[in-house]
N, C-alpha and C positions, 0 to 999 in steps of 0.2 A: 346438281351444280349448274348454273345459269351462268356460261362464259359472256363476259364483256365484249364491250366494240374494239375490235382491234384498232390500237393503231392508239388511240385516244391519251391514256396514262403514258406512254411512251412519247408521245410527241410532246406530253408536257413535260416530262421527267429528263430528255434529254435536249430537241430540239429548241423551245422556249428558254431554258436557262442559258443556251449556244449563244441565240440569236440576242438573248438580252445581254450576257456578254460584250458581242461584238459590238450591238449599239453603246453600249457604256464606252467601250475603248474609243469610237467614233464619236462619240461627244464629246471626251478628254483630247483626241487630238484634233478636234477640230478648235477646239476654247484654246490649245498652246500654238495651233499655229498662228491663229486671231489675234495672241499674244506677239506675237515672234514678229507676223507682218508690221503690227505696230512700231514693235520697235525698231525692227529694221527703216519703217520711213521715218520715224523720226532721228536714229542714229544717221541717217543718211543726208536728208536735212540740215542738220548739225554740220556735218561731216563737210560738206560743201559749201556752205554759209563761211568754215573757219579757210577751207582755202580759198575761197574768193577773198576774204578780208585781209589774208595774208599776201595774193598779189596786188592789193590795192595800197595795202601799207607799206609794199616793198617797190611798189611803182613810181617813177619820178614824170609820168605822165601827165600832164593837165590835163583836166577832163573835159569834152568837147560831146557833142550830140555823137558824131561818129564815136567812138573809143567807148560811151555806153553804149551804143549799138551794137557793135561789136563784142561786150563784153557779154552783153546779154544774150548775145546769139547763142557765143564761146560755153555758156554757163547755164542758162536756160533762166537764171535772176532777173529780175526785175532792180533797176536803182533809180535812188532820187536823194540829188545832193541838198543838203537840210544845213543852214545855219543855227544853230542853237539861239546862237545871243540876241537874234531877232524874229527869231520862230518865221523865216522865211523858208520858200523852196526855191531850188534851184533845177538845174537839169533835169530831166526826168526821163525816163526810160515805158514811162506808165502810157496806155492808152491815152490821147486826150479829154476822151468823157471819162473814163474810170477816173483821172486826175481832176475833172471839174466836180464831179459826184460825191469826192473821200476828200477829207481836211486834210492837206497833210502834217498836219500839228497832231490830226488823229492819228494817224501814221507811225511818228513819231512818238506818240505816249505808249505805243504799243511795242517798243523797241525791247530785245529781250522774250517775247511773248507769239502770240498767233495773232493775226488780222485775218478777217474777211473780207473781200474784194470784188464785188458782182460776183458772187458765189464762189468764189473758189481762195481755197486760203492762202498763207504764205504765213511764212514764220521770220519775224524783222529783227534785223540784226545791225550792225554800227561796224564802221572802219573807217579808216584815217586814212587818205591819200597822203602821199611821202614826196609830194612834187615842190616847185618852188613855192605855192600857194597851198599850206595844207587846207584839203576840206573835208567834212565829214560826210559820209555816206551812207546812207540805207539801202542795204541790203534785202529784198524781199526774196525770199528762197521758198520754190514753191511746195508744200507738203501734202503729200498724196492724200486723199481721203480714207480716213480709215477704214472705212465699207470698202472701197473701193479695193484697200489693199488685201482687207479680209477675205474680200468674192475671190482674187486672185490666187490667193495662198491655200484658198479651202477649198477650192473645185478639184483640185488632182486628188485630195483628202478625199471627199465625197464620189469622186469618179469610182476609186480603187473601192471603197464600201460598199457603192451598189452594186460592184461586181462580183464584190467577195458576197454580198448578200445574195445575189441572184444564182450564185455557185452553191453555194449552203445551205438556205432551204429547199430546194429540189432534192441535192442529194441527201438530206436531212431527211426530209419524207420517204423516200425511197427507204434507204438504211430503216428507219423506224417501224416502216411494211413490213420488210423483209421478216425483222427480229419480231414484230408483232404476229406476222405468221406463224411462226416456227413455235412463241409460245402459246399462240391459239389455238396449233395442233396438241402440245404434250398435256394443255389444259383438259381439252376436251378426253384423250388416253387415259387421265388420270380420275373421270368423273364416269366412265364408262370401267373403271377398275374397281371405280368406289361401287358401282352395280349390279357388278359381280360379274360383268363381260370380258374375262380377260384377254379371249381374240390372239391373233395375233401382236408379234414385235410392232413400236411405232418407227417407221421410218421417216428418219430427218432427210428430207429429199436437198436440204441447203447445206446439209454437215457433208460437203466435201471436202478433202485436201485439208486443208487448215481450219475451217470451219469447224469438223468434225472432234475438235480440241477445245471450241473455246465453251464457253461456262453451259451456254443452251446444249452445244453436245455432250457434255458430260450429266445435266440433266436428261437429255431422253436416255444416254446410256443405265443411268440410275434409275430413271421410270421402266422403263425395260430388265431390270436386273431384279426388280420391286415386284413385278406383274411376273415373273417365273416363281417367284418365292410362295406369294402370296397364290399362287395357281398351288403347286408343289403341296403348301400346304393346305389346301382346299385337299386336293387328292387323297392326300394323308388321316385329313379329318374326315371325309369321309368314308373311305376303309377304318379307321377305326371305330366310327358310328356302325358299321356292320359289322363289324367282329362282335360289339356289343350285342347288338340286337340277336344276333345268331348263339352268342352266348347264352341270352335271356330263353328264349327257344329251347334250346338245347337242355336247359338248366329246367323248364316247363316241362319240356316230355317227358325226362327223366324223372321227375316226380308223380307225374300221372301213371309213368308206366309203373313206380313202385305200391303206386297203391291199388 
């Protein structure tokens, strides 16, 4: 019997489905926190777009360069007061080249929806000042990038995996040696019984304490219990093989001597 490499069937059989495991769980929760980031910037977007519009609709302020300035500070938005009925701009809060660059008619078709802005987006929204002069207002609220929320949300996700991966194959391999030892020894016990060596007991030098309970040490105990039997009855078979022969003998003389 030609025992195998240790280690080898064991690291596929347990190790490899572990660690394919753990990867599958790491790419499901990397895909919902991906999810979850998203939604969270766009609920959040949403979410501050509606109170801003609620204190501009609840505001009896007239709006002046300072009071967007301030609002924009307060708010981190962007605004630009827009007439409808004559597709003009008014105030504006915007850079003054981002403002000569972007229509603001384009601005404004884009109300409800995302815009880009020299790279970086905003989601535009509409309100109504409540002052003695109602005007309308665009809202530009700005919306994180989705990569950008995703790198954020997935790095502690990815941190704790490579950690947990760098804890688990090691010990993986380890464990795998160990148990590949133990049946690399009862293998080879059991190919030197098949050859008629039956030697000594196999001592499990790992079956201590608790070990010496689990499945491996109840196999050497059983290889062990195998190799007395099969000894036992060698002894037996052979004493019986010589009763025979000394029978045959005995059964020879005896007729030689009667003749």
């Amino acid at each position: 019997m030609t025992p195998s490499r240790p280690g080898r069937s064991l690291f596929r059989l347990l190790v490899l489905p572990v660690v394919g495991l753990v990867l599958a769980a790491i790419v499901a929760n990397v895909a919902f926190a991906a999810f979850l980031a998203a939604r969270r910037a766009f609920e959040s977007a949403r979410a501050q777009e509606e109170r801003v519009a609620a204190a501009l609709e609840a505001s009896r302020v007239a709006f002046s360069p300072q009071v967007l300035d301030t609002l924009r500070q307060l708010t981190g938005c962007e605004f630009l007061v827009w007439t409808a009925a004559t597709a003009t701009a008014g105030l504006t809060t915007l850079p003054p080249d981002v403002h000569e660059r972007h229509d603001p008619a384009t601005i404004a078709a884009a109300a409800g929806g995302n815009i880009l802005l020299d790279g970086r987006r905003y989601h535009v929204g509409t309100a109504r000042s409540g002052g003695v002069r109602p005007e309308t207002v665009l809202v530009l609220t700005p919306v994180t990038s989705l990569v950008r929320a995703a790198r954020e949300a997935l790095w502690p996700v990815l941190a704790v995996a490579a950690a947990t991966l760098a804890v688990l194959v090691p010990l993986g391999l380890v464990a795998t040696a160990r148990l590949a030892g133990r049946i690399m020894a009862v293998e080879r016990h059991v190919a030197s019984i098949a050859a008629g060596r039956f030697g000594e007991k196999l001592a499990d030098a790992a079956a201590v304490g608790r070990a010496a309970h689990d499945d491996i040490g109840r196999l050497v105990s059983g290889v062990n219990h195998l190799r007395g039997a099969l000894a036992e009855l060698r002894t037996k078979l052979v004493a019986g093989a010589r009763q025979r022969l000394l029978g045959q003998l005995a059964a020879g003389f005896a007729h030689e001597l009667r003749n």
